[in-house]
Every structure is written in structure tokens, then in C-alpha cells.
C-alpha positions in Angstrom: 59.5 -36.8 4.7 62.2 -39.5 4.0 61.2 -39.6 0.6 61.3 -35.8 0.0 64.9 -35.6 1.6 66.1 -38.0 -1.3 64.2 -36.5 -4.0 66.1 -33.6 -2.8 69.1 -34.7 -2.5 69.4 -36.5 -6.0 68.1 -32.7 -7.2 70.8 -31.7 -5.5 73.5 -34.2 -7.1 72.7 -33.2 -10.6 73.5 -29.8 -9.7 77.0 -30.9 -9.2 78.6 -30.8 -12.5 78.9 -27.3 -11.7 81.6 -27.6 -9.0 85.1 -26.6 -8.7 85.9 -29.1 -6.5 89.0 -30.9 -8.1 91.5 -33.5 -8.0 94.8 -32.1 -6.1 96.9 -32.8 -9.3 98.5 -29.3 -9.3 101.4 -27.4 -6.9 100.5 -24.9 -5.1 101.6 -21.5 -6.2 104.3 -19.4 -4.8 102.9 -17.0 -2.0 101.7 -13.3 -3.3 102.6 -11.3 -0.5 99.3 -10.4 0.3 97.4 -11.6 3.4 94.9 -14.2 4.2 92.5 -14.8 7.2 90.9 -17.3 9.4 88.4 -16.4 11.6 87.1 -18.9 14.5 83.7 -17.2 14.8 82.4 -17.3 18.2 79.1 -19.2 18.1 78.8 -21.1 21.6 79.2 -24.6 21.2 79.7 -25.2 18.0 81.9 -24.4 15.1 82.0 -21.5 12.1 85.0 -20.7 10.8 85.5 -18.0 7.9 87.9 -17.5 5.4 89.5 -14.9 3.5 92.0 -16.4 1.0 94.9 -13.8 -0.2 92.9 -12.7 -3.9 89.7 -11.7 -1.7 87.6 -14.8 -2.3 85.5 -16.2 0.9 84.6 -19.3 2.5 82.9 -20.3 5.5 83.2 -23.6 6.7 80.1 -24.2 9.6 77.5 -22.2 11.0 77.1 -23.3 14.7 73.4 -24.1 16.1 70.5 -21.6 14.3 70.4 -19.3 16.9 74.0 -18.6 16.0 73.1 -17.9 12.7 72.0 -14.3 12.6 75.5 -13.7 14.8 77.6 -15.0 11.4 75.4 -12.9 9.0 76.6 -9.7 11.5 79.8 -10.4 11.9 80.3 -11.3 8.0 78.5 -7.9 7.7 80.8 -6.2 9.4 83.7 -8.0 7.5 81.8 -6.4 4.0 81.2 -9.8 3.4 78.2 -9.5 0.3 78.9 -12.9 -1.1 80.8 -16.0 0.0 82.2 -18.1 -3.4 82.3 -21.2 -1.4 80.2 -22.9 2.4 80.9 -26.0 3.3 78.9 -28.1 5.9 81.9 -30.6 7.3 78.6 -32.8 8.6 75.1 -32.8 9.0 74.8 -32.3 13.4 72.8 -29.5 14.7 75.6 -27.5 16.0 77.5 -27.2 12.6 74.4 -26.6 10.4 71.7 -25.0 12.0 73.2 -20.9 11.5 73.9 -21.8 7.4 70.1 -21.2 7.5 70.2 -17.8 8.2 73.6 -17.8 6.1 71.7 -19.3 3.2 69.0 -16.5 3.4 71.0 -13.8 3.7 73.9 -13.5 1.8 74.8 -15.4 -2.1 76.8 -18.5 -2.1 78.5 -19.4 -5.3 78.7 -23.2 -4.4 78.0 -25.0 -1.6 80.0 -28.5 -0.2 78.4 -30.8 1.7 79.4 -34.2 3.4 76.9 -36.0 1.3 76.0 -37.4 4.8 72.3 -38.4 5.1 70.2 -37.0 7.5 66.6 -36.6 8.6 66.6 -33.2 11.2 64.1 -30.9 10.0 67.3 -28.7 10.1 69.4 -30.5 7.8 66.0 -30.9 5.2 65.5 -27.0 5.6 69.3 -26.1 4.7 68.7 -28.9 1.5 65.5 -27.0 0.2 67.0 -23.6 0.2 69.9 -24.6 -1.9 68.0 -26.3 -4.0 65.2 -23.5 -4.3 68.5 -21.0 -4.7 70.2 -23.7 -7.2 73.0 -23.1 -5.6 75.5 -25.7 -6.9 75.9 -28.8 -4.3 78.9 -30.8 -4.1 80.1 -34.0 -1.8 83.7 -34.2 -2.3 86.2 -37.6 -1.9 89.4 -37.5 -0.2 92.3 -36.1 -2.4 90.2 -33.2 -3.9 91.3 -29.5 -3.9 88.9 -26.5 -3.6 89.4 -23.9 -6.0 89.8 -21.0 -3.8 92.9 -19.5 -5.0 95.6 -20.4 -6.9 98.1 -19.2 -4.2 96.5 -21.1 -1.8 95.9 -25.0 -1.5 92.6 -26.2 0.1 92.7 -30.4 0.4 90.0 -32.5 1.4 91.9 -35.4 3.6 88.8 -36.8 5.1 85.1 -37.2 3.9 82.5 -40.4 3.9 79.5 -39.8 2.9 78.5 -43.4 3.8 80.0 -43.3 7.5 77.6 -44.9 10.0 78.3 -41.6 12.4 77.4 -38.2 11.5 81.4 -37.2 13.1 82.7 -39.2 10.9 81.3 -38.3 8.3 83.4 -34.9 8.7 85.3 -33.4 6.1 88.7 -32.7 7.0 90.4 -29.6 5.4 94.1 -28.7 5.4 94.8 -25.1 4.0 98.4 -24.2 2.9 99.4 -20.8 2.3 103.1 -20.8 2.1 104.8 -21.8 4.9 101.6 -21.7 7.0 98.9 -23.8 7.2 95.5 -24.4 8.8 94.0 -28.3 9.5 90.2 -27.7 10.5 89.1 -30.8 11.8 85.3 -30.9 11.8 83.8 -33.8 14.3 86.2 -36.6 13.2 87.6 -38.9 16.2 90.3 -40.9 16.6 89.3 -43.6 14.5 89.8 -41.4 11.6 92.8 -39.6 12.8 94.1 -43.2 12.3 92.9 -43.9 9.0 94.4 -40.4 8.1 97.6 -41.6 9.3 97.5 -44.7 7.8 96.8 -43.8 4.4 100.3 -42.0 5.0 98.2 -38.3 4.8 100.5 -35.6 5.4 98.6 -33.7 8.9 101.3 -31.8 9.7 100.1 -27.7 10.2 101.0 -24.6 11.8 97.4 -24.2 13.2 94.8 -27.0 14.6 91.1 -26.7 14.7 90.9 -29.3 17.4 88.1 -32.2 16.3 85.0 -32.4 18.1 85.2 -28.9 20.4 88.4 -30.5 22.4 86.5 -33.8 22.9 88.5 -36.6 23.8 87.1 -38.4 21.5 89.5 -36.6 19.2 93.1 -35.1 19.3 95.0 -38.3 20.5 98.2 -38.1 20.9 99.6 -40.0 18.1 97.6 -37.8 15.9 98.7 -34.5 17.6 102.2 -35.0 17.4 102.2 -35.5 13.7 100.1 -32.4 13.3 103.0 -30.6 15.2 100.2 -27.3 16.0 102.5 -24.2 17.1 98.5 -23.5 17.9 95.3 -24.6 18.4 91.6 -23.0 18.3 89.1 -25.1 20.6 86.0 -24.1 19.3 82.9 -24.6 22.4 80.8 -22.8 24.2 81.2 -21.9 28.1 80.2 -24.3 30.5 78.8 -26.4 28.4 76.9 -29.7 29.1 79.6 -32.1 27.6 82.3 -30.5 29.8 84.5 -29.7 26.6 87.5 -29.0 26.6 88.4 -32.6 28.1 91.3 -32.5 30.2 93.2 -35.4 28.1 92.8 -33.1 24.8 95.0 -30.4 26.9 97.6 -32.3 28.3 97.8 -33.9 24.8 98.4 -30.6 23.7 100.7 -29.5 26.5 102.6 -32.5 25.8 103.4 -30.7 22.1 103.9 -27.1 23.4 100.9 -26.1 21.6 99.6 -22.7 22.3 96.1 -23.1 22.7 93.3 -20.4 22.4 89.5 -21.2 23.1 86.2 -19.0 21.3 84.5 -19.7 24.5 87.4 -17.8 26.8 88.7 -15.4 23.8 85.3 -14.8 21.9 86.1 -14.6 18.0 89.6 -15.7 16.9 91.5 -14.0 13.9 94.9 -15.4 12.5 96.1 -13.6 10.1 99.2 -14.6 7.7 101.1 -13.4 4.9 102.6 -17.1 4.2 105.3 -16.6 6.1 104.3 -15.7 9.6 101.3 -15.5 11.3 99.2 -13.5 13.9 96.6 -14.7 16.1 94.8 -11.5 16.7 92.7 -11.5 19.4 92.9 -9.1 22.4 90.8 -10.9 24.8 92.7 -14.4 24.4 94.3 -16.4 27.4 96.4 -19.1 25.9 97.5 -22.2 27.7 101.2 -22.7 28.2 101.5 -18.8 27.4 100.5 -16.5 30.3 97.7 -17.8 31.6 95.0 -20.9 31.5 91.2 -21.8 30.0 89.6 -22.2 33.0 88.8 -26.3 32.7 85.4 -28.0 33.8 85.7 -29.0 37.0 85.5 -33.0 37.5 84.6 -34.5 40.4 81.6 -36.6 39.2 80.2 -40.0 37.5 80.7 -39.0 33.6 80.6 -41.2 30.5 83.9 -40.8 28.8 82.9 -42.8 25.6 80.3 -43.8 23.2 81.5 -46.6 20.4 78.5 -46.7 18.3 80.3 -50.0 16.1 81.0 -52.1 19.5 78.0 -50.8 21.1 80.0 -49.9 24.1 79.8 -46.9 26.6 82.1 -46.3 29.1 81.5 -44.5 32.5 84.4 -43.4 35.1 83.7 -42.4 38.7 85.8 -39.7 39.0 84.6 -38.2 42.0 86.2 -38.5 45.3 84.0 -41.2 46.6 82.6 -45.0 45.9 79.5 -44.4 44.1 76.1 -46.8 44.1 74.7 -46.9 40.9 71.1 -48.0 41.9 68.6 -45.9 40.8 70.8 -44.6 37.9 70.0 -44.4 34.0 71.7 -44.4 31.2 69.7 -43.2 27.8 69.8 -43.5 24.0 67.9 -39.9 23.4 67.0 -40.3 20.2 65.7 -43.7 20.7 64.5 -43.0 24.3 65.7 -46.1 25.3 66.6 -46.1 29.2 69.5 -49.0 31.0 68.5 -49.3 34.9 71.7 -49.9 36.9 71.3 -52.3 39.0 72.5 -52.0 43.0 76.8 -52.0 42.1 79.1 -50.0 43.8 81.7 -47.6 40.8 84.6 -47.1 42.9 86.5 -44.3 42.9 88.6 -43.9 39.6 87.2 -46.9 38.5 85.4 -47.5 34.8 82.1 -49.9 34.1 81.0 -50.4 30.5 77.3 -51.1 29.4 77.2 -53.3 26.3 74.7 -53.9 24.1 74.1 -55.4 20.7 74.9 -58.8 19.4 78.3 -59.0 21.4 77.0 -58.1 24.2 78.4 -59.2 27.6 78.6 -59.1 31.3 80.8 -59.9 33.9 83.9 -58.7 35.5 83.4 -54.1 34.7 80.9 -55.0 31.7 77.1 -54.8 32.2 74.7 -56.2 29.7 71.9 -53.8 28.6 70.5 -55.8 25.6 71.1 -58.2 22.6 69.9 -55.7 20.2 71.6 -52.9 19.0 71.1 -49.5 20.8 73.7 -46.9 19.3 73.6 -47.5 15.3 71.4 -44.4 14.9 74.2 -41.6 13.9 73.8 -38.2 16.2 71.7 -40.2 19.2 72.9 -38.6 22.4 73.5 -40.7 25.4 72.6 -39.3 28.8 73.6 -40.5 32.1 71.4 -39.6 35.1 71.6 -39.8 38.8 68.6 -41.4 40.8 67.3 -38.2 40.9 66.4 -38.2 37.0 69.1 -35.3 37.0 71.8 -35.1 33.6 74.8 -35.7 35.1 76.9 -36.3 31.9 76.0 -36.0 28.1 78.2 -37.2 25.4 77.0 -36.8 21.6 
């Protein structure tokens, strides 16, 4: 199967001389006067996100999980959506990929723009084959490139690594510009690449913020934030999920800013619309944060992992329940490797944070535990689980 994926993907690369994916060596043009549109598609957790750039042309930018995908094909339906000149899949996980299947056999795409990130989900090997059986061309694009979508409209790559050793990372990062207004749609990428973005001196600063990673708090720091400078932000997830997004940091990050903040899985579908100059967010059913009223938050109260770092090999877990907890009994879990860590009989007190190590700097004493020498967390998109000593999920974090 491996060997199919690569024979598909070199396929794949030779298609690419047909792109329009450039180098950002022009200005953007003056504004038209005619509007453009950004639509956070409602698709659970996960992310899809459709755009209407000011001559017409289309883009959609993620399809959520596959069961999501005949939802896009309606809604783009009802949009008279026939073709879409440009998809791009910001990374290869499940929950941005799996609905461009039903995309991909439904409607023409002009060109398609992947992350060049390797993968080996059945999902990710089915999207490959049908753009390759449609020859549809296939780009990977490198930071500092410029989608041709409109020459009134600047569309930037600022993040993308094909070779990343995590699937999040591996996240294209767009920034649109229409006049005064623009859009940063941060795919999966953390914090460790909102610090190479700022570092490299990238200019992150937008009227609107796709928050990274469906309010995660492994993304949106607060550094990052306040150079984006969001007047608002989407937070793309679905309703009580499992990974208890939107974290509380990512909101009081984005308090801290005065963001407005509007969420699919409280608002459904989110339109802003904007002529270049101002902008709309058009959706009746929206309760924003800091306006007049709250996202109802997932409630706390409970042993959770807060962090995965798949380089160090280090995952973090807080009690943040009301009470000492004893860990006996409890698991943690590499999914995809099925690889299980037995606590041993240690008291987490309350507010308190323990760290299981593993890999070739591995340690223990003092809040670290040692799971292993060998490394546990190198394979990109492997879940970890935490469970009780009733075998029950308690916390998930992908």
C-alpha cells in the first residue's frame, strides 16, 4: 500500500507544472468595489471553509471528516457552486480531508493544493487516486507563494512543510487580503509555528482569525494573538466534543485582545462578507463572546492531558478537578501504536501537573514519570488517550 501511495504521489508531482501557484512578487490590486465571501461551513469538528473572491472565482479550503462531505456538496449547491477553480487540503488528518471525497466526486476542481504531507489513511490514499484518476492538477506550495485567485485579492502561503514530523504542522497557513480586510486561516499549526512565523518577521496581522487547531490550546498563544490583532475570530469544532475544544486559555487569550469571537458549533455556518473596506459577519444564530452573550465552554472539573510534544516525547496531565486524585489503575495510550503506560499508585493533587516521558531523554523523578527509553509519539496523527481505572476516555488530545 505504501508503495502505491508514492507511485501516486510522484504521478501526482508531475502534474504540477500546471499550477498557478506563484511567487508573491506582485502588489495587490486596488479593491473593485465588488464583494467577496468567507464561509466557515459547519461540519462538526472539523474545518471547511469556502471562498468567494470579488470576480466570482471559488475556493474551498478543508472538508471536515467524510460524513461531512455530502453537507459541503449541499451547501455549495445551494451557493450555485458548479465548479471550484481551486481546494486546498491545509494537511492530511481525518477531520480536514475526509468530506473532499465527496467534494472530489461531485463537483470540478480546476487545481487542487495539497501540503505535500505524507500519509498512509486509506482516506488520504482515496482523496490521492481520485485526483489523479480526474488529473486534476496537484500542487504543494513553499512559504512566500501567492494563489492566483484574483488579481484584486492577495492569497499568501505563510506556513507549509511538507517534511514536518506532525501532520499539524504540516498545515498550510493562508492570509487573504482584500483591501483593508483580511482573513488568516490557520489550519492545525501550534505554537511552535506561530513562533517560526514570527520569527521569520511574517506579517500575521488580520481583521479575521481562523483560530489553529479548533481553539486548541495548543495554538493561539498569546504572543501570536496579539500580533494578529483579530477584531474576530471563527472557532471552528463541533459540540461537545471529546477534546473539550474551545480550551479555556484560547478564550481568555482572545478576551485579552477584545476579539469578538463566533463558534460553527454555537452559530452553525458562518458568512463574512466584505467589500474591502468593511465587513459583515452574517449569521443570525451567532452568540459572540465579549458581545452579548457567551459559547457555552466545556465544563472542567477533571484529570485531562493538556499537551502532547511529539519531539520531547513529553505529555502533560493536570488534575483539575476539585479533589487529590490516585492515579493507580490509570492508562495512558499511544492509539495508533496501542501502546498503554500503567500509572503506578501516586497521588495528582489538585491543580497540580505530572509528565510521562518517554524516548531517549527520558526521565523520572520529582512531576516526571518514565514510560520507556524508546520513542512512543514520532508517529504523526497518533492520538493519546487517558483513561480512568475504569478503562473509561477521560481526555483525548490529537
Amino acid at each position: 500500500m505504501k508503495k502505491l501511495l508514492f507511485i501516486l504521489i510522484a504521478v501526482l508531482m508531475i502534474l504540477a507544472g500546471c499550477s498557478e501557484v506563484s511567487e508573491n512578487t506582485t502588489k495587490q490590486s486596488p479593491i473593485t468595489g465588488e464583494e467577496m465571501s468567507v464561509h466557515f461551513i459547519d461540519v462538526g469538528q472539523g474545518d471547511s471553509i469556502f471562498i468567494q473572491a470579488p470576480n466570482g472565482k471559488t475556493m474551498l479550503v478543508d472538508g471536515g471528516v467524510k460524513g461531512a462531505g455530502e453537507t459541503i456538496v449541499q451547501y455549495l449547491r445551494e451557493q450555485r457552486v458548479t465548479k471550484l477553480d481551486y481546494v486546498v487540503a491545509t494537511h492530511p488528518d481525518a477531520d480536514h480531508i475526509g468530506g473532499l471525497i465527496s467534494v472530489l466526486n461531485s463537483i470540478s476542481v480546476k487545481e487542487f493544493i495539497d501540503s505535500g504531507k505524507v500519509h498512509t489513511s486509506q482516506t488520504y490514499e482515496e482523496m490521492l487516486r481520485l485526483i489523479n484518476n480526474k488529473n486534476i492538477p496537484f500542487t504543494v506550495p513553499k512559504v512566500g507563494d501567492q494563489i492566483a485567485l484574483d488579481s484584486s485579492l492577495s492569497v499568501d502561503v505563510l506556513s507549509a512543510d511538507e517534511h514536518a514530523t506532525d501532520n499539524n504542522n504540516a498545515s498550510i497557513v493562508l492570509r487573504l487580503a482584500y483591501g483593508d480586510i483580511s482573513f488568516l486561516l490557520m489550519g492545525d499549526a501550534d505554537q511552535s509555528m506561530e513562533k517560526q512565523m514570527l520569527a521569520k518577521g511574517i506579517d500575521v496581522e488580520a481583521t479575521i482569525l481562523k483560530a489553529g487547531h479548533h481553539g486548541s490550546n495548543t495554538s493561539s498563544s498569546l504572543q501570536f494573538v496579539k500580533e494578529v490583532r483579530p477584531l474576530a475570530t471563527i472557532l471552528s469544532y463541533g459540540q461537545d466534543n471529546k477534546y473539550g475544544h474551545p480550551h479555556a486559555e484560547v478564550i481568555d487569550v482572545l478576551k485579552q485582545v477584545d476579539s469578538d469571537i463566533f463558534s460553527t458549533a454555537e452559530a452553525g455556518t458562518i458568512v463574512v462578507t466584505t467589500d474591502g473596506d468593511t465587513y459583515e459577519v452574517n449569521s443570525p444564530q451567532w452568540t459572540g463572546i465579549g458581545a452579548t452573550s457567551s459559547i457555552t465552554l466545556p465544563t472542567t472539573g477533571k484529570v485531562e492531558l493538556i499537551s502532547k510534544d511529539l519531539q520531547a516525547e513529553i505529555v502533560a496531565i493536570q488534575n483539575n478537578s476539585k479533589e487529590t486524585i490516585n492515579l493507580q489503575g490509570w492508562q495512558l495510550v499511544s492509539v495508533e501504536g496501542n501502546q498503554v503506560y500503567k500509572f503506578p499508585n501516586i497521588q495528582l493533587a489538585v491543580g497540580k501537573t505530572i509528565y510521562v516521558t518517554s524516548g531517549s531523554d527520558a526521565k523520572e523523578g520529582n512531576d516526571s514519570l518514565l514510560w520507556t527509553k524508546k520513542q512512543i509519539w514520532l508517529n504523526s496523527g497518533d492520538a493519546a488517550q487517558l483513561r480512568n481505572a475504569k478503562g473509561e476516555v477521560v481526555s483525548e488530545i490529537p
